[in-house]
C-alpha positions as CSV (number, residue, x, y, z in Angstrom):
1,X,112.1,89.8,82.1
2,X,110.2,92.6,83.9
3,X,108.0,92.5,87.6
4,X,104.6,94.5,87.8
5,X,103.9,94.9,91.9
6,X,100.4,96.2,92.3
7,X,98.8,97.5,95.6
8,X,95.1,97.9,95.8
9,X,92.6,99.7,97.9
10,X,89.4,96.7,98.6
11,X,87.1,98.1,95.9
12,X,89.9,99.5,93.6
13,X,89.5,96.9,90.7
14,X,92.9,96.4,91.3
15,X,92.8,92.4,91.3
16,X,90.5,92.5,87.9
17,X,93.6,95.1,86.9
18,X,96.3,92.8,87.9
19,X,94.4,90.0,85.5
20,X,94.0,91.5,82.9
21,X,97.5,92.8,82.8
22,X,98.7,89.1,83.2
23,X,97.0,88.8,79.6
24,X,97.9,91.5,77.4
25,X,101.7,90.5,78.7
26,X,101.0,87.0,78.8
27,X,102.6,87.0,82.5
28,X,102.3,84.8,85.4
29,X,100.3,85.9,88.4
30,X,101.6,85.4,91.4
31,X,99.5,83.3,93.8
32,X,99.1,80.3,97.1
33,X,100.5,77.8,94.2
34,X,104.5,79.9,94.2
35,X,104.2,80.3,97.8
36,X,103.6,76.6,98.4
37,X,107.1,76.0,96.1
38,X,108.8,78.2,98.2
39,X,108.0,76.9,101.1
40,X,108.8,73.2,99.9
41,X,112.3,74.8,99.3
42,X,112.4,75.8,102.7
43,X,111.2,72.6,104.1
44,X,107.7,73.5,105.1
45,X,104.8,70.6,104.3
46,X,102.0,72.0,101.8
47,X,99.3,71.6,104.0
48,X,101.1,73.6,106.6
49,X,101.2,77.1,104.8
50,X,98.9,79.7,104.8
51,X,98.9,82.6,102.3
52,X,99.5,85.1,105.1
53,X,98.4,88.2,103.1
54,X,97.2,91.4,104.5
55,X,93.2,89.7,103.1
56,X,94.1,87.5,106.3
57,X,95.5,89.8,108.6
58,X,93.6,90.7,111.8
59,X,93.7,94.1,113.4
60,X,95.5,94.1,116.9
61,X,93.6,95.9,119.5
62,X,95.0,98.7,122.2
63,X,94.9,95.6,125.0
64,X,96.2,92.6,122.2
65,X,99.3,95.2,121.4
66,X,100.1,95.9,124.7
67,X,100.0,92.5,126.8
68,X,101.0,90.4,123.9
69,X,103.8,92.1,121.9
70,X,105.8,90.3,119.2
71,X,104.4,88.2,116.3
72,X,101.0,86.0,116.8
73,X,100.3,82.3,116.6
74,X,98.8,81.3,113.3
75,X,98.9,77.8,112.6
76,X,99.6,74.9,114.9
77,X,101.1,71.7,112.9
78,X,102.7,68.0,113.6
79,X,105.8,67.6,112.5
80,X,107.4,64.0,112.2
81,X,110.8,63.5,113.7
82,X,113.2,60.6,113.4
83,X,115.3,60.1,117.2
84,X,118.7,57.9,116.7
85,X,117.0,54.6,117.2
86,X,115.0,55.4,114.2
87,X,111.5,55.8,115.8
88,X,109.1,58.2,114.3
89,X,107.2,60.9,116.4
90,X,104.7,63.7,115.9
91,X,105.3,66.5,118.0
92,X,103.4,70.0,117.5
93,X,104.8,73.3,116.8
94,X,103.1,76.7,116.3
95,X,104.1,79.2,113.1
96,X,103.4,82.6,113.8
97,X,102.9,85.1,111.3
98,X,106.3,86.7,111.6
99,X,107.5,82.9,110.0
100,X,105.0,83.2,107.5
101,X,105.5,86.8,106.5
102,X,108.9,85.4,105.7
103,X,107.9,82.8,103.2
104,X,106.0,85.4,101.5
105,X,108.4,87.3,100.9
106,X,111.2,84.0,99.8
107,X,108.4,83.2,97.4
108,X,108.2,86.7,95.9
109,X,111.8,87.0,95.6
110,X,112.2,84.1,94.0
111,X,108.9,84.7,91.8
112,X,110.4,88.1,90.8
113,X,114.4,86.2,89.9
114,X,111.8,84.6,87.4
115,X,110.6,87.2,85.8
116,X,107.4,87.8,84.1
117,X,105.1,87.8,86.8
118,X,102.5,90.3,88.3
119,X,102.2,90.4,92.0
120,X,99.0,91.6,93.7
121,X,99.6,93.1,97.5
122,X,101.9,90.5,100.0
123,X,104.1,93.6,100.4
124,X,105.6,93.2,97.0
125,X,106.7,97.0,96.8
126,X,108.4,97.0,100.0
127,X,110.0,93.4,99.2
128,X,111.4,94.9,95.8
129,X,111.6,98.2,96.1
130,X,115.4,98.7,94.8
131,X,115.3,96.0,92.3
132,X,115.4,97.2,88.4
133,X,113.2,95.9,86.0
134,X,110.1,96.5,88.7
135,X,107.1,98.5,87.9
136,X,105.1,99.4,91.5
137,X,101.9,100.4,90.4
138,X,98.9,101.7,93.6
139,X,95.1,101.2,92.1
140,X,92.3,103.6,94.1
141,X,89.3,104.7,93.4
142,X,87.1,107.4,95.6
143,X,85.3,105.7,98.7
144,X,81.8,106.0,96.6
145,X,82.9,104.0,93.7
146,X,84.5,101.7,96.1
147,X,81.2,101.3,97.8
148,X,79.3,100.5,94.9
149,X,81.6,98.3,93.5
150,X,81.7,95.9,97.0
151,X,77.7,96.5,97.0
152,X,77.3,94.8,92.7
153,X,80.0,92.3,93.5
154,X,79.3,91.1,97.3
155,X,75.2,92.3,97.8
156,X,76.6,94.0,100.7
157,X,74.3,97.2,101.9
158,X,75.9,100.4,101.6
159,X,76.9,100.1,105.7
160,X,78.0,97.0,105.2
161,X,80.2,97.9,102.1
162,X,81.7,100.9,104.1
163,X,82.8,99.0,107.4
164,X,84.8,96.1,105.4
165,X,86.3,98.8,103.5
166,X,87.3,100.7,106.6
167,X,88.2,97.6,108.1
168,X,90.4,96.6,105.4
169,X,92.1,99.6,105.0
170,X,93.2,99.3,108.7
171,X,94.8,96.0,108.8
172,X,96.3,96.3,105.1
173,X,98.3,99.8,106.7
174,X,98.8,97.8,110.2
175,X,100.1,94.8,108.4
176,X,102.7,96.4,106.1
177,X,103.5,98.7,108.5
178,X,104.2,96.0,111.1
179,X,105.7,93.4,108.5
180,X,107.1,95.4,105.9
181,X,108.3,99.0,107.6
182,X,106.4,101.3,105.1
183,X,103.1,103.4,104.2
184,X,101.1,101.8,102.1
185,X,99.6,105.2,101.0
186,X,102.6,106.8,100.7
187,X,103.4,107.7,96.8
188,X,106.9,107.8,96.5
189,X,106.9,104.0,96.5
190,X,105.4,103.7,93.1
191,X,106.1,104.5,89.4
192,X,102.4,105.0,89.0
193,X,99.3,105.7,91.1
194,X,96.0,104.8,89.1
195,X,92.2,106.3,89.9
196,X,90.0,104.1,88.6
197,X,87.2,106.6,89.5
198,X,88.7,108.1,86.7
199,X,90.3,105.6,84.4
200,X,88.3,102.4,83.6
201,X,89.4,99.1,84.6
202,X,91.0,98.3,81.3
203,X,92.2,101.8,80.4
204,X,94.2,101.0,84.0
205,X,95.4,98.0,82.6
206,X,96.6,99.6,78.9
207,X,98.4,102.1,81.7
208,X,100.6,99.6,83.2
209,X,101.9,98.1,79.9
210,X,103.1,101.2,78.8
211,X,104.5,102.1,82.0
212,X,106.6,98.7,82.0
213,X,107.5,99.6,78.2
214,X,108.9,103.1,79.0
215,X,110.9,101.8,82.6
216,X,112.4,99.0,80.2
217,X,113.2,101.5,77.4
218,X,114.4,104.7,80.0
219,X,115.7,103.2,83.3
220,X,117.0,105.0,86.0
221,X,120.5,105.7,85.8
């Protein structure tokens, strides 16, 4: 049972990718739905978690960083407690991001001890790095054919398309950075670095299954 890690650049294809991978391999995708049975594990109510993915993460600015170091609210929830007379309360409590960083990366592990499974972002090539039997693949594509890509799928203007790009860019290299200690640009983390201004969407895909194939048939020593 292999792993396929894939990080993406917003306007890569690398979701579409990731897909379409999980059907010529007939693989699980890992989503909200293995995050939510990790977190039941860890004793965490469903409607308490949040898929705290870099998509959700908010840039910190200059005065947020300094003045209010260390991880950031995210979610306040009641939680029921039982004193020793047996009475039920509700009292809140705030999960930061930090907590929920965590359970992303419980549920990946445990995802990944199951095998079979492509995982899209979440830090999966930081979370796995040293394990065998995992293929980290980056998807990119030059900012133009990012552009128009967000422009047919969103309706966004060229501008528009170009400052969500930037922005996401920023808070996906803040976010594992912060959260996960690495670069999210820097090579050397992956097997295999895909252009698909260069490669088409399923061509990408064929790429990764014959990747997996030759890192199952010659691993490293």
């Amino acid at each position: 049972m292999a792993v396929v890690t894939i990080s993406r650049q917003l306007g890569s294809g690398g979701e579409q990718i990731a897909r379409r991978v999980c059907e010529l391999l007939h693989y699980r995708y890992f989503d909200k739905q293995l995050i939510l049975e990790a977190a039941s594990e860890v004793g965490l109510a469903r409607d308490h978690v949040v898929d705290y993915s870099e998509d959700r993460y908010e840039l910190q600015n200059f005065l947020a960083r300094l003045f209010r170091p260390g991880p950031r609210p995210v979610k306040r929830v009641s939680v029921r407690t039982e004193d020793s007379s047996g009475r039920v309360q509700l009292t809140a409590e705030t999960i930061d991001e930090a907590q929920y960083v965590e359970l992303i990366k419980t549920a990946i592990r445990a995802a990944a001890a199951q095998g079979d499974i492509v995982i899209v972002g979440r830090g999966g090539q930081a979370v796995l790095q040293d394990m065998p039997d995992v293929l980290h693949v980056r998807v990119i594509a030059p900012d133009g054919t990012r552009i128009a890509r967000l422009q047919q799928q969103e309706g966004l203007s060229i501008e528009a398309a170009q400052q969500k790009i930037a922005r996401q860019d920023r808070a996906t290299a803040e976010y594992l950075g912060r959260f996960f200690g690495i670069r999210w640009d820097d090579s050397t983390l992956y097997h295999l670095v895909i252009n698909t201004g260069k490669i088409s969407l399923e061509g990408a895909a064929q790429l990764i299954v014959d990747a997996l194939v030759q890192l199952r048939a010659y691993p490293m020593p």
